[in-house]
N, C-alpha and C positions, 0 to 999 in steps of 0.2 A: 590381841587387843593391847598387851603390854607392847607391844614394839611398833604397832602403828601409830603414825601420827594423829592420834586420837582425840580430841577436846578433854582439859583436865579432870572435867570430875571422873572419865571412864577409866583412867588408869587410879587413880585416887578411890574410886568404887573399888576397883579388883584387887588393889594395896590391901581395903580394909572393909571384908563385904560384910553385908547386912543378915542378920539370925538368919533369915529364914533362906540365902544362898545356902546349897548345900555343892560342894566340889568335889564330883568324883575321879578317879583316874581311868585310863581308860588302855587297856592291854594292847599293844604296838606290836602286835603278829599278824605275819603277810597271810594275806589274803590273797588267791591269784583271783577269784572272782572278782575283785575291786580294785586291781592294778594297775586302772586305767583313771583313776579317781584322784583327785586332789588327797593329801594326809589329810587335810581338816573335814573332809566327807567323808573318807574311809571310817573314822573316829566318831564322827556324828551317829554312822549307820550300824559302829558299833556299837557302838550307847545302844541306839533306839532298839537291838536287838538284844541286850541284859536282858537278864531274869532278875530281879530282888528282892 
C-alpha cells in the first residue's frame, strides 16, 4: 500500500495509523508448503496461523 498508486489518505493512514491499528511483523521463513503462493499470501497465512 506504500508503493501503490494508492488515493492519498491510504498512504497518509499508513504514515500515521489510528489507536486502535495494531502492526505486527511477520517471520519471512520458507515454507515449501506455500511456494507456490504470492509473499503477501504466504504472510497473510502466516499471520492467520500465530498463536498470541
Amino acid at each position: 500500500m506504500k508503493r501503490s498508486p494508492a488515493p492519498e489518505p491510504v498512504p497518509a493512514g499508513i504514515a500515521q495509523p489510528t489507536a486502535w491499528l495494531d502492526v505486527q511483523p511477520i517471520e519471512n521463513q520458507p515454507d515449501v508448503g506455500l511456494i507456490d503462493l504470492d509473499v503477501g499470501e504466504q504472510a497473510a497465512i502466516r499471520f492467520g496461523l500465530r498463536r498470541f
